[in-house]
MOPAC internal coordinates of N, CA, C and O (Angstrom, degrees):
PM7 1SCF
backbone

  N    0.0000 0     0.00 0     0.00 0    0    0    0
  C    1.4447 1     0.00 0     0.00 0    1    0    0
  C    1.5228 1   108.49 1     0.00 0    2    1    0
  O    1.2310 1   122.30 1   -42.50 1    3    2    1
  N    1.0880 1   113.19 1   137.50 1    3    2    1
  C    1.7004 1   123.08 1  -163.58 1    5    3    2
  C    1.4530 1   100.16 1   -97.31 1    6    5    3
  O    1.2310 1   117.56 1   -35.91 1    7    6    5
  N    1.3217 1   122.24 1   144.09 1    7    6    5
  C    1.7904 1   105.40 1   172.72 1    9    7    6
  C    1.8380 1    90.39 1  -113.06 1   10    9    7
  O    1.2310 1   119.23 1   -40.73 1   11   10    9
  N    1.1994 1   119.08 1   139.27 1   11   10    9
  C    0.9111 1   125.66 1   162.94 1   13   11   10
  C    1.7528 1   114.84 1  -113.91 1   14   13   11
  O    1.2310 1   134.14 1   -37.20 1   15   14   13
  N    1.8121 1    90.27 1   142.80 1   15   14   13
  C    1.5714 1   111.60 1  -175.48 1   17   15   14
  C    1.0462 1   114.39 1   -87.74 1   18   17   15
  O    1.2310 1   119.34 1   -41.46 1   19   18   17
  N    1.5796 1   118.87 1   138.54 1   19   18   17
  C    2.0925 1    96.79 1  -171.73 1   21   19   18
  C    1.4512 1    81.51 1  -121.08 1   22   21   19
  O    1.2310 1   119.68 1   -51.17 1   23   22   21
  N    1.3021 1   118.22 1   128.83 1   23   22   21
  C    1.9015 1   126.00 1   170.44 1   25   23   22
  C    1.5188 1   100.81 1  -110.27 1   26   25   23
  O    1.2310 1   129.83 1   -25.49 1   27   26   25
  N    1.1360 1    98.66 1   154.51 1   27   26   25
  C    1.6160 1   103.83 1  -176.38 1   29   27   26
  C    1.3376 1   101.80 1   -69.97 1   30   29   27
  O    1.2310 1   121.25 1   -19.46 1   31   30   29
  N    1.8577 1   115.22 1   160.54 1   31   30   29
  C    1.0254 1   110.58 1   161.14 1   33   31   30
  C    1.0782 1   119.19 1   -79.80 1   34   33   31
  O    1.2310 1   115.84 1     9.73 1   35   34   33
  N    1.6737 1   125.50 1  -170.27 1   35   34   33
  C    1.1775 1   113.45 1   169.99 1   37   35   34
  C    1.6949 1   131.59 1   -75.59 1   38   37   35
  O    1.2310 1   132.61 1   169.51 1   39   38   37
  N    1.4116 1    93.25 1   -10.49 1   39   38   37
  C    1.9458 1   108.03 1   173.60 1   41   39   38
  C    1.2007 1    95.42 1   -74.42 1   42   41   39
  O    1.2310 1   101.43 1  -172.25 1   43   42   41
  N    1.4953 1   151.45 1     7.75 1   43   42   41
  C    1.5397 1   127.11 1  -154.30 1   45   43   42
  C    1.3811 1    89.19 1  -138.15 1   46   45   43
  O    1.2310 1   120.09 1   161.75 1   47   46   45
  N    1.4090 1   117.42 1   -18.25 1   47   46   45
  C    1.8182 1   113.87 1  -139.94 1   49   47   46
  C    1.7748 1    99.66 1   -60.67 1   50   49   47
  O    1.2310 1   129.20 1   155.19 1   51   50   49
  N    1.7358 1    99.87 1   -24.81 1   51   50   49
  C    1.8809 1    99.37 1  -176.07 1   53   51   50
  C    1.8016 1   106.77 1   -69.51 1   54   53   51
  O    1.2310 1   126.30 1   144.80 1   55   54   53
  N    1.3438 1   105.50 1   -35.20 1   55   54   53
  C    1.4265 1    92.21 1  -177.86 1   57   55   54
  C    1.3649 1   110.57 1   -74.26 1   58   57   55
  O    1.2310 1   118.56 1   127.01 1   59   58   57
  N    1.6424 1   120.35 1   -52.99 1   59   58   57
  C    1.3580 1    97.85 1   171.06 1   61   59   58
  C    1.7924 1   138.87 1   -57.02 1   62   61   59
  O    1.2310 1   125.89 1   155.84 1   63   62   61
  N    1.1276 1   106.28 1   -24.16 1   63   62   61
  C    1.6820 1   108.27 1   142.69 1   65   63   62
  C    1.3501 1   119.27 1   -11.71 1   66   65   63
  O    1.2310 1   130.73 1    97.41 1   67   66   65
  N    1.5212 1    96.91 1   -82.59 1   67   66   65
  C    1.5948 1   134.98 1   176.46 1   69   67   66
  C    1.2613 1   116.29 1   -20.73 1   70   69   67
  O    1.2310 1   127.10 1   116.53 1   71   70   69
  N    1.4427 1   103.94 1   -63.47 1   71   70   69
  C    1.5040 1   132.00 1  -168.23 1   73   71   70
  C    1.5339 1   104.27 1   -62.83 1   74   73   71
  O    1.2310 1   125.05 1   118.25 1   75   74   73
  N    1.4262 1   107.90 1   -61.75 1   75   74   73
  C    1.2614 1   105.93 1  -170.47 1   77   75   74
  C    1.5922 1   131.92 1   -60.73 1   78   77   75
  O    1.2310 1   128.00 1   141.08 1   79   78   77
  N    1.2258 1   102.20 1   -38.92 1   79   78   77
  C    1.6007 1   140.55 1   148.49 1   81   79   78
  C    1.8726 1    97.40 1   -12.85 1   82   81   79
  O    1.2310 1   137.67 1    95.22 1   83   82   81
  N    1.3541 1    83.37 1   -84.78 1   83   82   81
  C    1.4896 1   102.39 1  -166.47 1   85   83   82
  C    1.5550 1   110.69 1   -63.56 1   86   85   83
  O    1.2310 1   120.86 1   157.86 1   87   86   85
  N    1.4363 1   115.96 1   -22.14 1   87   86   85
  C    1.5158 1   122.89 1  -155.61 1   89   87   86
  C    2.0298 1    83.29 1   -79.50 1   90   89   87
  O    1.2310 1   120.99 1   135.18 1   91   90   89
  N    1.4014 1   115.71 1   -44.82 1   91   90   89
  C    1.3886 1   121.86 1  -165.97 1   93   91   90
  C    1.5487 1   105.58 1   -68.71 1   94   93   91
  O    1.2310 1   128.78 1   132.20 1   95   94   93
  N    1.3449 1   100.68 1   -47.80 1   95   94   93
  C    1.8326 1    94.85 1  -178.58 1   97   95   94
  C    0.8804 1   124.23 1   -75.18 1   98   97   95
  O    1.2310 1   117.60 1   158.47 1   99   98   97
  N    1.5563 1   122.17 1   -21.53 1   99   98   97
  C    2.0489 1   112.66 1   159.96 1  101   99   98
  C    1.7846 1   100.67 1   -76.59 1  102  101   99
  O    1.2310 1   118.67 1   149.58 1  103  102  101
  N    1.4136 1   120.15 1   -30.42 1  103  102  101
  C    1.7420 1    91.59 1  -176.51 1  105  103  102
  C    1.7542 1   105.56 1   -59.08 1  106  105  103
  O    1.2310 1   122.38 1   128.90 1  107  106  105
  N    1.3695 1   113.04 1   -51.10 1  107  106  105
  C    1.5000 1   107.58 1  -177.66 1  109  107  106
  C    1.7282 1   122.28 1   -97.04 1  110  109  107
  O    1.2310 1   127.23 1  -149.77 1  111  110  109
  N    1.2216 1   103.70 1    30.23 1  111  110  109
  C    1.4600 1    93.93 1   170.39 1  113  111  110
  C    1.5484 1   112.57 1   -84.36 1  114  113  111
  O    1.2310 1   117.84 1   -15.82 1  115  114  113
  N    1.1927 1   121.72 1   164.18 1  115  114  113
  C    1.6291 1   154.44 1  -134.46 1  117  115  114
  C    1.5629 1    91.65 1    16.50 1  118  117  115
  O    1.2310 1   108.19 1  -105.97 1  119  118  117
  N    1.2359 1   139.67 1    74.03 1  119  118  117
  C    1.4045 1   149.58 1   131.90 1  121  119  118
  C    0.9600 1   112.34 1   -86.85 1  122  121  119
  O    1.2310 1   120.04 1   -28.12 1  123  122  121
  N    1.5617 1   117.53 1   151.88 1  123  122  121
  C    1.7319 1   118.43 1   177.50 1  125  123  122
  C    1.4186 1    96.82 1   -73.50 1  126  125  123
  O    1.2310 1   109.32 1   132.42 1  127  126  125
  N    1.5355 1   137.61 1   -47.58 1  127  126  125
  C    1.6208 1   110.73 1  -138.20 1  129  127  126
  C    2.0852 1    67.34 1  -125.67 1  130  129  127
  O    1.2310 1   111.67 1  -168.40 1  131  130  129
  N    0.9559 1   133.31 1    11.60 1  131  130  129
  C    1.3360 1    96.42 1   174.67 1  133  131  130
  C    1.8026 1   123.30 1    78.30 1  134  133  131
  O    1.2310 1   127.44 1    25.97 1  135  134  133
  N    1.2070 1   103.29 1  -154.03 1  135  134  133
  C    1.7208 1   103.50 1  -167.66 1  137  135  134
  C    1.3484 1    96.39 1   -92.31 1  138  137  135
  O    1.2310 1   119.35 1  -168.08 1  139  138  137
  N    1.9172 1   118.85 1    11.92 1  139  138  137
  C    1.6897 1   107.08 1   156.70 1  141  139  138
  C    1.6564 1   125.74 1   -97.01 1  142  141  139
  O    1.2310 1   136.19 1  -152.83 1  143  142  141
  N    1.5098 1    86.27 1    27.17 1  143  142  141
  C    1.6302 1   107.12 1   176.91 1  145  143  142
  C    1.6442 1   103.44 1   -77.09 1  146  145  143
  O    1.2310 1   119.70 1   146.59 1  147  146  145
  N    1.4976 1   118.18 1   -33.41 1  147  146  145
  C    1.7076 1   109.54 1   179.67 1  149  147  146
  C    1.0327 1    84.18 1   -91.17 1  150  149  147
  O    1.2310 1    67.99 1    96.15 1  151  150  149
  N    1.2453 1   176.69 1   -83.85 1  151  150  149
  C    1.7568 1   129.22 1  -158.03 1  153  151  150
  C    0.9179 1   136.92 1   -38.38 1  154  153  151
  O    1.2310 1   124.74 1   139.88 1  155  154  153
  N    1.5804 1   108.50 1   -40.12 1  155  154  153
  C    1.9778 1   110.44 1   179.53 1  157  155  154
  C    1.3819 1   115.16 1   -59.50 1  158  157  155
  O    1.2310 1   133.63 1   155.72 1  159  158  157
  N    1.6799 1    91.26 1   -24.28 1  159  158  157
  C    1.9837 1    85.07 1  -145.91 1  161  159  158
  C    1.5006 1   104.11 1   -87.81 1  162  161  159
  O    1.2310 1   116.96 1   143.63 1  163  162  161
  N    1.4841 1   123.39 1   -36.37 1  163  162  161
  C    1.6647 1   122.96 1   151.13 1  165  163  162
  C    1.3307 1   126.88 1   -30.60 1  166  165  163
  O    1.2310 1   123.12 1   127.42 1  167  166  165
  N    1.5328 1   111.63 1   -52.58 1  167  166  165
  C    1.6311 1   124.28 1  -167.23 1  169  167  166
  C    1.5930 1    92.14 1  -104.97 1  170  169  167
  O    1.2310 1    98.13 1  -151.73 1  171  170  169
  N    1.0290 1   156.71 1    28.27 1  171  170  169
  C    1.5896 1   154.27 1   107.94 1  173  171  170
  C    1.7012 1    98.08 1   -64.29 1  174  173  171
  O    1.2310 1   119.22 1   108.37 1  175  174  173
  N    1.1583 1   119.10 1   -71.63 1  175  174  173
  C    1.5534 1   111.93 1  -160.16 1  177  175  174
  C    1.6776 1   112.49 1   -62.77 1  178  177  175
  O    1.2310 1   119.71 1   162.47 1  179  178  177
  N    1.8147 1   118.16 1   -17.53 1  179  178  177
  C    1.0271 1    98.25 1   175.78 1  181  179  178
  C    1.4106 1   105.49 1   -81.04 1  182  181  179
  O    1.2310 1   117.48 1   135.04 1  183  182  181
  N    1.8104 1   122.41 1   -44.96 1  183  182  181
  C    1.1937 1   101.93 1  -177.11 1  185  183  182
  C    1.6232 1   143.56 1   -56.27 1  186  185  183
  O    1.2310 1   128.82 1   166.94 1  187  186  185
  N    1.3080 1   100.62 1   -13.06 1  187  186  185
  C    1.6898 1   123.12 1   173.63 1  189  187  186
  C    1.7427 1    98.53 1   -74.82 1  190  189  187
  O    1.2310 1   123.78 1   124.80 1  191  190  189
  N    1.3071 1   110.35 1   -55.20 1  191  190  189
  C    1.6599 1   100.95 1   176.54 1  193  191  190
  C    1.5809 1   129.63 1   -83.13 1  194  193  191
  O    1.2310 1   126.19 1  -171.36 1  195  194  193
  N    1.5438 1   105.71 1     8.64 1  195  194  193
  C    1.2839 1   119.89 1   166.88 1  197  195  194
  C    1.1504 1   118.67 1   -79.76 1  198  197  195
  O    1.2310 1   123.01 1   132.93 1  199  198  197
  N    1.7047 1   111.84 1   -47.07 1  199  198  197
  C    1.0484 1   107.68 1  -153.89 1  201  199  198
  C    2.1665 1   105.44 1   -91.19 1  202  201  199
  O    1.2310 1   125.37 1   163.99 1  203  202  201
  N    1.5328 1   107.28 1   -16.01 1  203  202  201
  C    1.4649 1   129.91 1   172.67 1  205  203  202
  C    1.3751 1   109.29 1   -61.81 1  206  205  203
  O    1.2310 1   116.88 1   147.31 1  207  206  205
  N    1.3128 1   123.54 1   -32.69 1  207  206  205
  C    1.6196 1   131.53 1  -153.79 1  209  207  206
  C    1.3172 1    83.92 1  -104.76 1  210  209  207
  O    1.2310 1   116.16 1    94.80 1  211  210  209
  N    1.3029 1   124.90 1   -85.20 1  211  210  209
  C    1.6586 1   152.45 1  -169.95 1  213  211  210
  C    1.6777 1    77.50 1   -37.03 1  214  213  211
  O    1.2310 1   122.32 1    47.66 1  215  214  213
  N    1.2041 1   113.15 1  -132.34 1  215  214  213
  C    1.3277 1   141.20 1  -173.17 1  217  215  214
  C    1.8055 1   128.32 1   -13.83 1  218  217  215
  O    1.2310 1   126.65 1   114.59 1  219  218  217
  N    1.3658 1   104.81 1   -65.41 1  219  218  217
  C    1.5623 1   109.10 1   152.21 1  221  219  218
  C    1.1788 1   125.76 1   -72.99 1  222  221  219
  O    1.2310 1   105.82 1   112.89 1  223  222  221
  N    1.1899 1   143.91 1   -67.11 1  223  222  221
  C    1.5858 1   127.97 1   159.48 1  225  223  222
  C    1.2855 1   141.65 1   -43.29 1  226  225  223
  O    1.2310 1   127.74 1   144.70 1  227  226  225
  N    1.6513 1   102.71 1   -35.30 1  227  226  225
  C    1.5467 1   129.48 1  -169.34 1  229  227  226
  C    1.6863 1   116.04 1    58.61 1  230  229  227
  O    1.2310 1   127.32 1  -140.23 1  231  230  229
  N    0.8881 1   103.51 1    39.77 1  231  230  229
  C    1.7514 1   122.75 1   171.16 1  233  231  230
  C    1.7081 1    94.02 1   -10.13 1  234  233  231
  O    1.2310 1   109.98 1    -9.68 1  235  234  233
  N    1.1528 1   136.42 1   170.32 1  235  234  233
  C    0.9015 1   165.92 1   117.74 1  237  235  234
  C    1.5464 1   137.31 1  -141.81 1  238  237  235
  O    1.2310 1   115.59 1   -51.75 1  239  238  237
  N    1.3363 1   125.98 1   128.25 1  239  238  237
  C    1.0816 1   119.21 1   169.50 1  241  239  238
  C    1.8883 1   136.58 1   -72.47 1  242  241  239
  O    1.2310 1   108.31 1    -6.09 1  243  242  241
  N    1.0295 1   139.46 1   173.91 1  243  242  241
  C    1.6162 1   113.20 1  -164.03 1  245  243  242
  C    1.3505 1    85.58 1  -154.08 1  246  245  243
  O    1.2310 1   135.06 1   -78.31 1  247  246  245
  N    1.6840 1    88.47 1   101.69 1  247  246  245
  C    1.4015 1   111.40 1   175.08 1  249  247  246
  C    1.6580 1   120.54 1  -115.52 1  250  249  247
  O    1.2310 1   125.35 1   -33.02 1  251  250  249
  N    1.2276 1   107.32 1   146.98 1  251  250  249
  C    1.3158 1   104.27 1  -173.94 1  253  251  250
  C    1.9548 1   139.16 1   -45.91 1  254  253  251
  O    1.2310 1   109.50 1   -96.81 1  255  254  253
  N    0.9087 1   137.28 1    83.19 1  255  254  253
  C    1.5376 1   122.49 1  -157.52 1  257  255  254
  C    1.6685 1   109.55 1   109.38 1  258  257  255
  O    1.2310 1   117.88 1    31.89 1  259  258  257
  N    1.1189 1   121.65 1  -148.11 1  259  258  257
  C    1.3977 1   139.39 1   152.51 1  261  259  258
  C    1.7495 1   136.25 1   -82.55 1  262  261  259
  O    1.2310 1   138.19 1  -177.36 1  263  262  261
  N    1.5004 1    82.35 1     2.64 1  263  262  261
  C    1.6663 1   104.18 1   170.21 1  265  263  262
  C    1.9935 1   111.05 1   -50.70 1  266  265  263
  O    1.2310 1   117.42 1   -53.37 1  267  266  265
  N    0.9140 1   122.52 1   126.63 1  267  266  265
  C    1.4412 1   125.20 1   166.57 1  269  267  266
  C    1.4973 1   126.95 1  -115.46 1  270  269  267
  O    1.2310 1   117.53 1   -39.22 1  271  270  269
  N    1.0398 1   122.32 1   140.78 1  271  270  269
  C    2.0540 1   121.77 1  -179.18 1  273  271  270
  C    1.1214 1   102.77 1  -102.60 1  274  273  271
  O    1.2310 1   122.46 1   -32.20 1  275  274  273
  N    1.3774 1   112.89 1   147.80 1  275  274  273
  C    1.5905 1   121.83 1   174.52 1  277  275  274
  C    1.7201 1   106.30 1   -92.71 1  278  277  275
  O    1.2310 1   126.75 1   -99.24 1  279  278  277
  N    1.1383 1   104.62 1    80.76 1  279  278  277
  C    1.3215 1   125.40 1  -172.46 1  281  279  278
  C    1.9286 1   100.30 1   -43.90 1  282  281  279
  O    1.2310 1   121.51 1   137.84 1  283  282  281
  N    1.2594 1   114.71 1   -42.16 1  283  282  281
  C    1.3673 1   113.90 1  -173.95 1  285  283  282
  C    1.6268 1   103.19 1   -55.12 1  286  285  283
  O    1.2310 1   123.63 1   117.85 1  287  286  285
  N    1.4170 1   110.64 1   -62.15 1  287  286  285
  C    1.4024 1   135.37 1  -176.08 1  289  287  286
  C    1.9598 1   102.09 1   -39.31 1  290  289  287
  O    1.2310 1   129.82 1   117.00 1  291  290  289
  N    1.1621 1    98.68 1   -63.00 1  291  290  289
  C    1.8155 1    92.78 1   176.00 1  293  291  290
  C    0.9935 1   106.18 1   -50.68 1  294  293  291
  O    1.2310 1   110.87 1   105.87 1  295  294  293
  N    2.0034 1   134.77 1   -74.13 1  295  294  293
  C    0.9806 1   120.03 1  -161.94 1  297  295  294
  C    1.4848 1   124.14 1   -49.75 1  298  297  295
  O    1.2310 1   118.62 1   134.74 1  299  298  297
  N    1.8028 1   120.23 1   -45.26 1  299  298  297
  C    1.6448 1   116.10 1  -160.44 1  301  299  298
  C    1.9020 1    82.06 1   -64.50 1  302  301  299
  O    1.2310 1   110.43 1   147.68 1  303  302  301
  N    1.1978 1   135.59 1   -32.32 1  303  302  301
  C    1.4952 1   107.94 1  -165.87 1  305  303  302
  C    1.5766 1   108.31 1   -79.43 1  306  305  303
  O    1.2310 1   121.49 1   139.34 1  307  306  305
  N    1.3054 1   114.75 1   -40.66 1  307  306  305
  C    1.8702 1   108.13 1   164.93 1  309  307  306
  C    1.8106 1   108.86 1   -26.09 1  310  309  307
  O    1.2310 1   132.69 1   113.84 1  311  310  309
  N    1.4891 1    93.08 1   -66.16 1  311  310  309
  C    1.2348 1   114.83 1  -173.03 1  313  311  310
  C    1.4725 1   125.28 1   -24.58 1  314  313  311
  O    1.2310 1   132.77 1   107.16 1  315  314  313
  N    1.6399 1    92.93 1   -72.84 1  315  314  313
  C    1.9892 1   108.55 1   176.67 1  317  315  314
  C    1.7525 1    80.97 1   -59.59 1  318  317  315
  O    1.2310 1   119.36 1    89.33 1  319  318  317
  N    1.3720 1   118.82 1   -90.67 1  319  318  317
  C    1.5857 1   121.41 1  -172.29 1  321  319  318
  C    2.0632 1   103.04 1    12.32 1  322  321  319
  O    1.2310 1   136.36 1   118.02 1  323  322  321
  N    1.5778 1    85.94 1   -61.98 1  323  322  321
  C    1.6937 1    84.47 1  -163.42 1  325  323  322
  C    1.6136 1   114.55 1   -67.50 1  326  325  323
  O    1.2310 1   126.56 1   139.40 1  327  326  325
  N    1.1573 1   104.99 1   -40.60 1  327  326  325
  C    1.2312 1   126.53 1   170.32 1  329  327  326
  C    1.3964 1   152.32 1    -9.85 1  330  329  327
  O    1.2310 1   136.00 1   107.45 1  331  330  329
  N    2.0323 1    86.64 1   -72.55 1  331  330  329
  C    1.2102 1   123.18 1   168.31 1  333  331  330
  C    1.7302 1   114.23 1  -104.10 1  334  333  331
  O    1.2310 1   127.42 1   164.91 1  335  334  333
  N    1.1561 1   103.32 1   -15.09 1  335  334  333
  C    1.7122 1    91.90 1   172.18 1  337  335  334
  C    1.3463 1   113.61 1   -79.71 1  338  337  335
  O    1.2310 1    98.50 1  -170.83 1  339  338  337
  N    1.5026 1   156.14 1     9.17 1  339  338  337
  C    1.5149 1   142.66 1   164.68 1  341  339  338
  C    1.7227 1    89.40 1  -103.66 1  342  341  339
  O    1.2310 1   115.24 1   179.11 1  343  342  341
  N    1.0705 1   126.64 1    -0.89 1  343  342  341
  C    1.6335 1   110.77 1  -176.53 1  345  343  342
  C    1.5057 1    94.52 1   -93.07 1  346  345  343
  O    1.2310 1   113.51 1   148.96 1  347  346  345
  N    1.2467 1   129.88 1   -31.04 1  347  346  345
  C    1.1774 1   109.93 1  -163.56 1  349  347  346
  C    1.5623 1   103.50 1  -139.83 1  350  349  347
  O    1.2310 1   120.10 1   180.00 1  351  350  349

């Protein structure tokens, strides 16, 4: 099954402008920071679960040898991962 992308043409590109415009300012209108709320809210939740895992637990992963994971790096991508997949 093929997914096809539909882009505006170029007669439309002002309305779709339009659309999108408008589609963003009713999702975040009366928000304090607006559509820089999906930045905060990843990089708040990683640093709250960085510092819980990392620091109070002391997480480690158990890797073979002297190999090490950038434990931060997995989580912020779980993170958006979780994030952004029920929005869209």
């Amino acid at each position: 099954m093929a997914v096809i992308i539909m882009l505006p043409s170029k007669d439309n590109i002002q309305l779709f402008k339009t659309m999108v415009r408008r589609e963003v300012k009713s999702r975040y209108q009366g928000t304090l920071l607006g559509f820089f709320w999906n930045l905060v809210t990843p990089l708040l939740m990683l640093a709250i679960y960085s510092t819980v895992f990392l620091v109070v637990f002391e997480a480690k992963w158990h890797l073979e040898g002297t190999q090490t994971a950038d434990y931060g790096l997995m989580l912020f991508i779980g993170i958006l991962t979780h994030a952004l997949w029920p929005k869209y």
